[in-house]
C-alpha positions as CSV (number, residue, x, y, z in Angstrom):
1,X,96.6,11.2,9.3
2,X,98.3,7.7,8.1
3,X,101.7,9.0,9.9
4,X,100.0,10.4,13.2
5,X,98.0,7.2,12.8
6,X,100.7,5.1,13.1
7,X,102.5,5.9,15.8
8,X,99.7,8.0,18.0
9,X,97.8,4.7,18.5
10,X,100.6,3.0,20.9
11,X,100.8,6.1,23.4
12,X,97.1,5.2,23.6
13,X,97.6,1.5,24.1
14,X,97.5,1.4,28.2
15,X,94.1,3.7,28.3
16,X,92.8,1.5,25.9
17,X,93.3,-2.1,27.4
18,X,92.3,-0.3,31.2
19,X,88.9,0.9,29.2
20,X,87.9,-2.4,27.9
21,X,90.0,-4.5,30.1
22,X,92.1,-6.1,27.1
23,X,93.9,-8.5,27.5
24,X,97.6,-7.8,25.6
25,X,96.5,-10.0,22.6
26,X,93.7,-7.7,22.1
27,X,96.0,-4.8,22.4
28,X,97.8,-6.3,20.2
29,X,95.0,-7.1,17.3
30,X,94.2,-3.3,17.8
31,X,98.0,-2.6,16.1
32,X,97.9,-5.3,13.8
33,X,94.8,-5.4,12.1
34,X,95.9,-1.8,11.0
35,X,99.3,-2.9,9.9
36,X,98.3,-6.0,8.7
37,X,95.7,-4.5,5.6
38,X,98.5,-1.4,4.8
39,X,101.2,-4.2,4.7
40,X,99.4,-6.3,2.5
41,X,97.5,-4.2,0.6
42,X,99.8,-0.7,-0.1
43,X,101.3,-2.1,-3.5
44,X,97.5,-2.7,-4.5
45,X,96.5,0.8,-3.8
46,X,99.3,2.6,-5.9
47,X,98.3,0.2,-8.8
48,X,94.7,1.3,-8.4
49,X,95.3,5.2,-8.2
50,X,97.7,4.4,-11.5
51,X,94.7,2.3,-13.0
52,X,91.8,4.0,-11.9
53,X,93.0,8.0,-11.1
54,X,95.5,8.9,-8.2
55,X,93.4,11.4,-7.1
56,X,90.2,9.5,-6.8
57,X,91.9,6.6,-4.8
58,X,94.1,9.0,-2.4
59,X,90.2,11.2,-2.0
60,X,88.7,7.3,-1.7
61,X,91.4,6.6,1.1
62,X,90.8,9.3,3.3
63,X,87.6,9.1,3.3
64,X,87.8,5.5,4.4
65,X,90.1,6.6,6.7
66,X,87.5,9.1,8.3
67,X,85.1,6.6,8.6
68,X,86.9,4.3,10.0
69,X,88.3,7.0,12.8
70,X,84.7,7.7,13.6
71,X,84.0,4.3,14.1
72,X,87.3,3.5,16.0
73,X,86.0,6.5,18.3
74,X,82.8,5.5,19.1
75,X,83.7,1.7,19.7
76,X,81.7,-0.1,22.5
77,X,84.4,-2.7,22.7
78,X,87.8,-4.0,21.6
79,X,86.3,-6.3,19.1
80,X,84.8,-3.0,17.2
81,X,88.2,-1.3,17.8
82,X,89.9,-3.9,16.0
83,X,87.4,-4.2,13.3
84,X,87.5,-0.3,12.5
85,X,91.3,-0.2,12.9
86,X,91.5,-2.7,10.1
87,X,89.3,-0.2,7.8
88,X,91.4,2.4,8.9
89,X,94.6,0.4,7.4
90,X,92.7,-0.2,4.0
91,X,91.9,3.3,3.6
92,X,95.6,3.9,4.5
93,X,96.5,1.5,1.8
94,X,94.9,3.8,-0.6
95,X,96.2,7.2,0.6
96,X,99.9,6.8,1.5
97,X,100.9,5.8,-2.0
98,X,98.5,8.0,-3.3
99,X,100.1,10.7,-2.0
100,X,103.2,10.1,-3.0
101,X,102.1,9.2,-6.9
102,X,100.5,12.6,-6.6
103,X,103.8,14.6,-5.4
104,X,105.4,12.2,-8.1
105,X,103.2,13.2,-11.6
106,X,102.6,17.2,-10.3
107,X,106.2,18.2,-10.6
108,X,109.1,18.1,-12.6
109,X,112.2,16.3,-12.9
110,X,114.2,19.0,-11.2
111,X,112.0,20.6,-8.2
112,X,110.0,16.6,-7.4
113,X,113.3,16.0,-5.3
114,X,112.4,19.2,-3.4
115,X,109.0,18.1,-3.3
116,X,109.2,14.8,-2.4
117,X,111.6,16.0,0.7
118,X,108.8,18.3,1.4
119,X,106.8,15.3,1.9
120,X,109.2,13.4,3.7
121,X,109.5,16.6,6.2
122,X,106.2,16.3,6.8
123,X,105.8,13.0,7.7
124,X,108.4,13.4,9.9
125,X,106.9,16.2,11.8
126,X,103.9,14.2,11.9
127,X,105.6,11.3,13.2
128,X,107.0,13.0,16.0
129,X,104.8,15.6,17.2
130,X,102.0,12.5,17.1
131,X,103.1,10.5,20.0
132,X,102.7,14.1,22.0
133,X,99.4,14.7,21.1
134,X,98.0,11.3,21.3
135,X,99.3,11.7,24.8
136,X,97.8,15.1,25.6
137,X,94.7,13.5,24.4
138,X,94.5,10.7,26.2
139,X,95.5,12.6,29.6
140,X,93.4,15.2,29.2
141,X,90.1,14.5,27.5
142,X,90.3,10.8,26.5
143,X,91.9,8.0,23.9
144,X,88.8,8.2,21.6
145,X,89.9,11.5,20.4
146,X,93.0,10.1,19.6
147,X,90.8,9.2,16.5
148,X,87.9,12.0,16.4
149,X,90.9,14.4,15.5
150,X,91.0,12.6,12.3
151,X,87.5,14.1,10.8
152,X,88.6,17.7,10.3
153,X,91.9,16.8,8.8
154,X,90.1,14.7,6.7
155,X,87.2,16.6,5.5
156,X,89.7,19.6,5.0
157,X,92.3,17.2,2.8
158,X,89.3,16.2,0.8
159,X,88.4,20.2,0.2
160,X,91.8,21.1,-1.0
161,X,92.5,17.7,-3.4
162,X,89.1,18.3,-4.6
163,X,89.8,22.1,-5.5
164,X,93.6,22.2,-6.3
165,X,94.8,18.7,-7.3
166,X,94.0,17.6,-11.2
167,X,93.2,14.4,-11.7
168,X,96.2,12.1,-13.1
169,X,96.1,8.3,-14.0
170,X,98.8,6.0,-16.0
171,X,99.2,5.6,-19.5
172,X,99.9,2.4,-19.7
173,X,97.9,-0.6,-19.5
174,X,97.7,-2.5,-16.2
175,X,95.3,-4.8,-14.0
176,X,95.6,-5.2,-10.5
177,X,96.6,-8.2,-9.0
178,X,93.4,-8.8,-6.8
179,X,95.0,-12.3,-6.5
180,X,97.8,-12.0,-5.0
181,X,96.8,-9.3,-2.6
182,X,93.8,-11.8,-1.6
183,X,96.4,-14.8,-0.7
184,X,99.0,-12.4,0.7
185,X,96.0,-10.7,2.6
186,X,94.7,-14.7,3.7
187,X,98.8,-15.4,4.3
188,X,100.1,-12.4,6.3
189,X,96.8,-12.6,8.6
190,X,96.5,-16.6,9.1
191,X,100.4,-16.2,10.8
192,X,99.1,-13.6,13.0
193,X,96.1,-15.4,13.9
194,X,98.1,-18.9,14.7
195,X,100.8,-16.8,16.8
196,X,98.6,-14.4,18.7
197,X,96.2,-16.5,19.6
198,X,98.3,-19.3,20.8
199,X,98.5,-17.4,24.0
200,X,95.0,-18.0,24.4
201,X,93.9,-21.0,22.8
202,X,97.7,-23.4,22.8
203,X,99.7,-24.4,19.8
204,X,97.4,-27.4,19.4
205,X,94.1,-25.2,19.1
206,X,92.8,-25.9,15.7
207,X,92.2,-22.2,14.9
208,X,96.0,-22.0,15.8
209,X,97.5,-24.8,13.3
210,X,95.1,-23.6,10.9
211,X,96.0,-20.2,11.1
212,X,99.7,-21.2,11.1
213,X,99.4,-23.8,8.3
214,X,97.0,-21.9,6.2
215,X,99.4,-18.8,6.7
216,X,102.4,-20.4,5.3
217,X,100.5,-22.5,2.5
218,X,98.9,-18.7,1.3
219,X,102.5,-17.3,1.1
220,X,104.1,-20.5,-0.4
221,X,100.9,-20.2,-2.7
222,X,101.6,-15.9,-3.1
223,X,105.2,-16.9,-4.7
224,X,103.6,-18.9,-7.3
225,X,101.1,-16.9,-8.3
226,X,103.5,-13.9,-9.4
227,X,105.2,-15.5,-11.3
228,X,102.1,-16.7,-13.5
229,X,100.0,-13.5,-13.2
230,X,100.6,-10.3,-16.0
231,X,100.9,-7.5,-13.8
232,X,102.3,-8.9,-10.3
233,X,101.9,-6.7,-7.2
234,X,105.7,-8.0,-6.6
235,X,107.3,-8.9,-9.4
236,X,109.9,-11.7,-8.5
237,X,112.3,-10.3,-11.1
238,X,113.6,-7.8,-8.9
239,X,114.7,-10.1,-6.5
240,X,117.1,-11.2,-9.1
241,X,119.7,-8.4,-7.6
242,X,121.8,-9.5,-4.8
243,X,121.2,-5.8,-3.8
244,X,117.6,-5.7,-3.9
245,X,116.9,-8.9,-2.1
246,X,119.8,-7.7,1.2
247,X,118.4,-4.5,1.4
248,X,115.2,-5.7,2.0
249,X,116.4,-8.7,4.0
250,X,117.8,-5.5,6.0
251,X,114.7,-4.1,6.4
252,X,113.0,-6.9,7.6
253,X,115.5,-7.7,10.8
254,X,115.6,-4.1,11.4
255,X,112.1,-3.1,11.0
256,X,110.9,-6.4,12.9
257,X,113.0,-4.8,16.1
258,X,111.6,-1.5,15.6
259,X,107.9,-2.2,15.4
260,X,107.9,-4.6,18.6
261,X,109.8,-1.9,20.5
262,X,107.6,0.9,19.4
263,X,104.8,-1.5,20.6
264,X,105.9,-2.2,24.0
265,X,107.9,1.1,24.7
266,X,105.3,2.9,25.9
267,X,103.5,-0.1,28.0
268,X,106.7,0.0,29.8
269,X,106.8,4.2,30.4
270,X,103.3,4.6,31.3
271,X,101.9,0.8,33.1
272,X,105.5,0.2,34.8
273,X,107.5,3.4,34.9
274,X,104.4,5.7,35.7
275,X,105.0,8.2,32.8
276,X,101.7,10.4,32.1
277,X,100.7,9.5,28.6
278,X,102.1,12.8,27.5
279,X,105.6,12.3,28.9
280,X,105.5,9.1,27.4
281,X,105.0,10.7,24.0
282,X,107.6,13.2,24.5
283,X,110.2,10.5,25.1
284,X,110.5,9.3,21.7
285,X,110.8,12.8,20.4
286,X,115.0,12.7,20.2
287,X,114.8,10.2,18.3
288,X,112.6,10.8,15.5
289,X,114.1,14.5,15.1
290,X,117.6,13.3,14.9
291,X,116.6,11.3,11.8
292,X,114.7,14.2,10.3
293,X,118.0,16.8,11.4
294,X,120.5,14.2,10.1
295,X,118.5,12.8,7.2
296,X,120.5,14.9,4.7
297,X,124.2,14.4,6.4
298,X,123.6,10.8,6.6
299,X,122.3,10.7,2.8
300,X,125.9,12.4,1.9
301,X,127.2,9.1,3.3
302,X,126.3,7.4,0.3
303,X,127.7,9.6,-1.9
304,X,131.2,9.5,0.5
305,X,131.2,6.4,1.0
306,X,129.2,4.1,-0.5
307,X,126.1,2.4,1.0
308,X,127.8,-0.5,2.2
309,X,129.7,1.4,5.7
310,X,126.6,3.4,6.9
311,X,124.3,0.1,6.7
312,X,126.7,-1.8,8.8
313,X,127.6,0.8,11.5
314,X,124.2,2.2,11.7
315,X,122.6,-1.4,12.6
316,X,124.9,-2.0,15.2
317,X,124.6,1.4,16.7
318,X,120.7,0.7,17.0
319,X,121.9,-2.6,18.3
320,X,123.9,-0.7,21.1
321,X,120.6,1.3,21.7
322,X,118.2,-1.8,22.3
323,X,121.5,-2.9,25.0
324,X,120.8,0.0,26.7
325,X,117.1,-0.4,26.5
326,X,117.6,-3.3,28.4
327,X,119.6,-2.1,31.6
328,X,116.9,0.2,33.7
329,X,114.8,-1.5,35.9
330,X,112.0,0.4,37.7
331,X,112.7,3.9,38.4
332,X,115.0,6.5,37.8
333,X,115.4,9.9,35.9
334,X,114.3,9.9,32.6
335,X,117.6,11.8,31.5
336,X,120.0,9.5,33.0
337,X,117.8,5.9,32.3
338,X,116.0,6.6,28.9
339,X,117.3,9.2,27.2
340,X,120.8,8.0,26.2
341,X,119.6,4.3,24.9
342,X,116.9,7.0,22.9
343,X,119.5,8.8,21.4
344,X,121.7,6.0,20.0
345,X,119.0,4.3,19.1
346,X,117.8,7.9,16.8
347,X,121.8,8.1,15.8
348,X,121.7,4.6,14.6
349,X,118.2,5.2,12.7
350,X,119.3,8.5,11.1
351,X,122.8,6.6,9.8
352,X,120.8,3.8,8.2
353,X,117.2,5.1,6.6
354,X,118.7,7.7,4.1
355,X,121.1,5.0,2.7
356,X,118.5,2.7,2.6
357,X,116.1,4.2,0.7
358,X,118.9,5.0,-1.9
359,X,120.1,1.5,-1.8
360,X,116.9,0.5,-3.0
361,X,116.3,3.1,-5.6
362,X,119.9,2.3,-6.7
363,X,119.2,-1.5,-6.9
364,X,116.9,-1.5,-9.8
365,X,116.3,0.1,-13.1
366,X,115.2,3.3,-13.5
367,X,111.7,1.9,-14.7
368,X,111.3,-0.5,-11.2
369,X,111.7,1.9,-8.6
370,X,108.4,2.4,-8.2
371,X,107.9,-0.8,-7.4
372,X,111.0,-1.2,-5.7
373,X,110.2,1.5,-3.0
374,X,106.6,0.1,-2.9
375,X,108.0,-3.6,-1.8
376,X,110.6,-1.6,0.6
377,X,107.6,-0.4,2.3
378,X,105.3,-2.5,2.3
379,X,108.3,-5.3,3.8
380,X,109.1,-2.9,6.6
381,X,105.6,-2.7,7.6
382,X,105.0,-6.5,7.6
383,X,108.7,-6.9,9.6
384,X,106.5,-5.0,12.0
385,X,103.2,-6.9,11.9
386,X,104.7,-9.8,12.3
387,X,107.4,-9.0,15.1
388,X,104.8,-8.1,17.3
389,X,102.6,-11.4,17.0
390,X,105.9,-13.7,17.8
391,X,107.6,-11.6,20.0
392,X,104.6,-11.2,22.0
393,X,104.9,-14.6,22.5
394,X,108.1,-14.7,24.3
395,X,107.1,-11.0,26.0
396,X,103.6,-12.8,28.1
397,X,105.8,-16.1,29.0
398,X,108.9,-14.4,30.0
399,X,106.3,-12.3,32.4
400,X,104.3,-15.4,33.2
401,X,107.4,-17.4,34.1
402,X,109.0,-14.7,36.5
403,X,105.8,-13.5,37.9
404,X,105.0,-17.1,39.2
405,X,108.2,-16.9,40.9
406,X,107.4,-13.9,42.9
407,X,104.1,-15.4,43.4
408,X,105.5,-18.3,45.0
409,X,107.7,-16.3,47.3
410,X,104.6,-14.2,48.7
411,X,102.2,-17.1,50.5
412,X,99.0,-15.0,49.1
413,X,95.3,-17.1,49.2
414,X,95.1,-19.5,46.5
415,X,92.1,-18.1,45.0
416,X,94.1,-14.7,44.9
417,X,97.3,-16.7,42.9
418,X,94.6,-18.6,40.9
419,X,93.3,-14.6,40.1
420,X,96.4,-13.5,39.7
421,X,97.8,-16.6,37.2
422,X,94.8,-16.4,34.9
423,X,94.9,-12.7,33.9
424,X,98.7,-13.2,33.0
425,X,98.5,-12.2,29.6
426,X,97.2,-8.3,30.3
427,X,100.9,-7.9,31.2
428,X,101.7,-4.9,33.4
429,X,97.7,-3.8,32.6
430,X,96.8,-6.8,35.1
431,X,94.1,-5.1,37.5
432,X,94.8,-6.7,41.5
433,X,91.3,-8.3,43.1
434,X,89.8,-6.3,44.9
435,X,90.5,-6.7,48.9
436,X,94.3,-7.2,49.3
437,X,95.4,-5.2,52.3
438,X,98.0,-2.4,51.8
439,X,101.0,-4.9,52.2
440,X,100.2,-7.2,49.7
441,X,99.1,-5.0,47.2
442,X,102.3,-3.4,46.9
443,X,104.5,-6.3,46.6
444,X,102.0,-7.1,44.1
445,X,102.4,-4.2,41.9
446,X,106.0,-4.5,42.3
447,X,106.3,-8.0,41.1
448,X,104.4,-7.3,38.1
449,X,106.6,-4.6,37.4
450,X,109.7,-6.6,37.8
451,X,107.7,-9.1,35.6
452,X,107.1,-7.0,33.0
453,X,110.9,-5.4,33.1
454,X,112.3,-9.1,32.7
455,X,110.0,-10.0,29.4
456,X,111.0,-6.6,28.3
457,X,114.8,-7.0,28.6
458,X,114.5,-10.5,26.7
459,X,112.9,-8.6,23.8
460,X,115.1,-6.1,23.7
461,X,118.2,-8.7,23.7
462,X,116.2,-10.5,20.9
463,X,116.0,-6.8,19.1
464,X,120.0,-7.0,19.4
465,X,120.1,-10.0,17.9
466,X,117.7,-8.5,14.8
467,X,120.2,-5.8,14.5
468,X,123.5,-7.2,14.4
469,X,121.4,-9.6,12.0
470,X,120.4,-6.8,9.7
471,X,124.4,-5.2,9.5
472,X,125.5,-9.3,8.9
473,X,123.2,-9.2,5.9
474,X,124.9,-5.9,5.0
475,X,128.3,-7.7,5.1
476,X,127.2,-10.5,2.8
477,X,125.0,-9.2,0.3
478,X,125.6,-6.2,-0.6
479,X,128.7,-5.7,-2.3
480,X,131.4,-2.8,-2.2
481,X,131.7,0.8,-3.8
482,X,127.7,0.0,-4.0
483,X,125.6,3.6,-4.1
């Protein structure tokens, strides 16, 4: 559910803003109010299920989750979309870590590497075949199922965790830092706040400087905190190795260009290109199976060659992939546009995330990597969250700036420019008023396309940039022979 979640949700992003005529912001807070809970709050939720039982949290997150689907299904308006979706990432925040922990206590030593690959399988299956049926949804019956689907997977996980899974809980003594997840909660959301909404409101709103000063106070605040509280949700320690803190430097370039282009991706297929939804589902597919096919040959990397080689090349292979992102224009086969930038941007994937996630592992004491993985995660979905609320930034005024160039070029009614100008930031969603003759709506359309393709390409050249960043850090901070 968390996996299909997570990526099924963006197919559904165009239908979604038509249905409530969104503006992209609200798109946007449709996305990140589900990241920005899991982000914050994932660390918390394998410290309860330790605390608490792992099986009574992951039971406890689904749940949540189901609700939470239900009521993203039956919203009346975006505001309730964004409200439920932001349940829906709490209950996540309970489940995904839950799951694991589970996997984690219910075998041994020798067979949880098969079952934790198991797991990882699944989510990869999950991950691709998503997109494809949020699609079919969508074109076919309608986005709210995209969510309604949810309730029979969830009332049959709680079934069998209720009947086969025994109840398992930590040893040890622990508290949950409610603190810091409170601040980091307060931090993460007051910088999405100040840079989404700055679209609407200005920089000098004061819901925008206090979102943006608040933000960075909270996280500034977040770093103290851990180091005074017993049982930090990140213990600063770990950032002691070199290793540690690159990798996850790494991630955060990486991941930051990953989550805006899964974001915008599929605004581009279906509002510009005029892919079905379904189609635009499908076109991710290469991608996400060549990093489950190769996730095993580029794991052997590591033991080859050391970590260091594979998380340099594969970076700047992705990096190649987001150049080729940004050639097409409008039009064209899918085979000869799309799918080569998709499948050096899957080659460069598979290379990196199996070293990655032993680089991290590898980083820490045997003791830590539970916490180690959990901070991996949780920085690669913030990188995401975040990437999203600043690069839409430059996405609506590098379509603002180059629409209002076409517009000047086509002598249309000041009230239709005036129309036209103040509904800017739907992007590519933008609906024309109503009585333009054929003519004019067509060169319309088309210079909202090209709009939307010129924003697009500027993102992608800033994704690039992220890239090359992330095989830089690579370079620098992670040191030779390192496995």
């Amino acid at each position: 559910m968390a996996f299909i979640d997570s990526t099924v949700v963006n197919v559904a992003l165009p239908a979604l803003q038509t249905s409530f005529h969104a503006t992209v912001v609200g798109v946007q807070w449709v996305v990140e109010s589900y990241g920005l809970f899991l982000g914050a709050l994932i660390l918390v939720g394998g410290s309860l299920g330790d605390l608490f039982g792992r099986r009574l949290m992951f039971v406890l997150g689904v749940a949540i989750f189901a609700v939470a689907s239900l009521s993203c299904g039956v919203a009346s308006n975006i505001d309730q979309l964004i409200i439920a979706r932001g349940i829906q990432g709490v209950g996540a925040a309970l489940l995904v870590p839950g799951s694991l922990a589970i996997i984690s206590t219910s075998f041994g030593e020798k067979s949880r590497g098969q079952a934790i690959g198991t797991w990882s399988g699944f989510t990869a299956i999950t991950t691709a075949v998503g997109p494809v049926l949020g699609g079919w949804l969508v074109e076919h019956a309608s986005w709210r199922w995209v969510f309604f689907i949810n309730l029979p997977l969830a009332a049959a996980t709680i079934a069998i965790s209720l009947w086969q899974i025994p109840e398992s809980r930590s040893a040890a003594e622990g508290h949950v830092d409610w603190l810091g997840a409170l601040i980091v909660t307060f931090g993460l959301g007051g910088l999405v706040i100040g840079f989404m909404e700055s679209l609407n409101l200005g920089w000098m709103n004061p819901l925008v400087l206090a979102g943006l000063i608040g933000g960075c106070s909270c996280l500034v605040l977040f770093l103290f905190v851990e180091t005074r509280v017993t049982s930090p949700m990140v213990p600063l320690t770990l950032f002691a190795s070199f290793t540690f803190s690159g990798t996850n430097l790494l991630t955060l370039f990486l991941y930051a260009a990953i989550g805006v282009f899964f974001f915008l991706f599929p605004l581009n297929l279906i509002q510009v290109q005029g892919y079905s939804a379904t189609t635009a589902g499908a076109a991710m597919l290469p991608l996400i199976l060549l990093i489950f096919f190769l996730s095993r040959w580029s794991g052997g990397l590591v033991t080859r060659y050391g970590a260091r080689p594979p998380l340099i090349i594969g970076p700047l292979v992705v990096a190649l992939g987001f150049i080729l992102f940004a050639v097409p224009s409008v039009g064209g086969s899918y085979w000869i546009v799309f799918f080569p930038a998709v499948i050096v941007l899957g080659f460069g994937m598979a290379i990196t995330v199996a070293p990655l996630t032993t680089i991290v592992m590898n980083s820490v004491g045997q003791d830590r990597v539970g916490a180690a993985s959990g901070i991996n995660n949780a920085v690669a979905r913030v990188a995401g969250v975040l990437a999203i609320a600043v690069l839409g930034i430059v996405m609506v005024k590098a379509f603002s700036a180059r629409l209002n160039q076409s517009l000047v070029s086509l002598a249309l009614p000041p009230g239709v420019v005036e129309m036209v100008q103040s509904n800017e930031i739907e992007l590519a969603g933008l609906q024309l008023p109503a009585g333009l003759d054929a003519d004019t709506r067509a060169c319309l359309t088309a210079s909202i396309a090209d709009a939307f393709i010129s924003g697009f390409r500027k993102v992608m050249l800033i994704c690039v940039g992220l890239s090359v960043a992330s095989a830089m850090v690579t370079r620098i901070m992670i040191p030779e022979n390192t496995n």
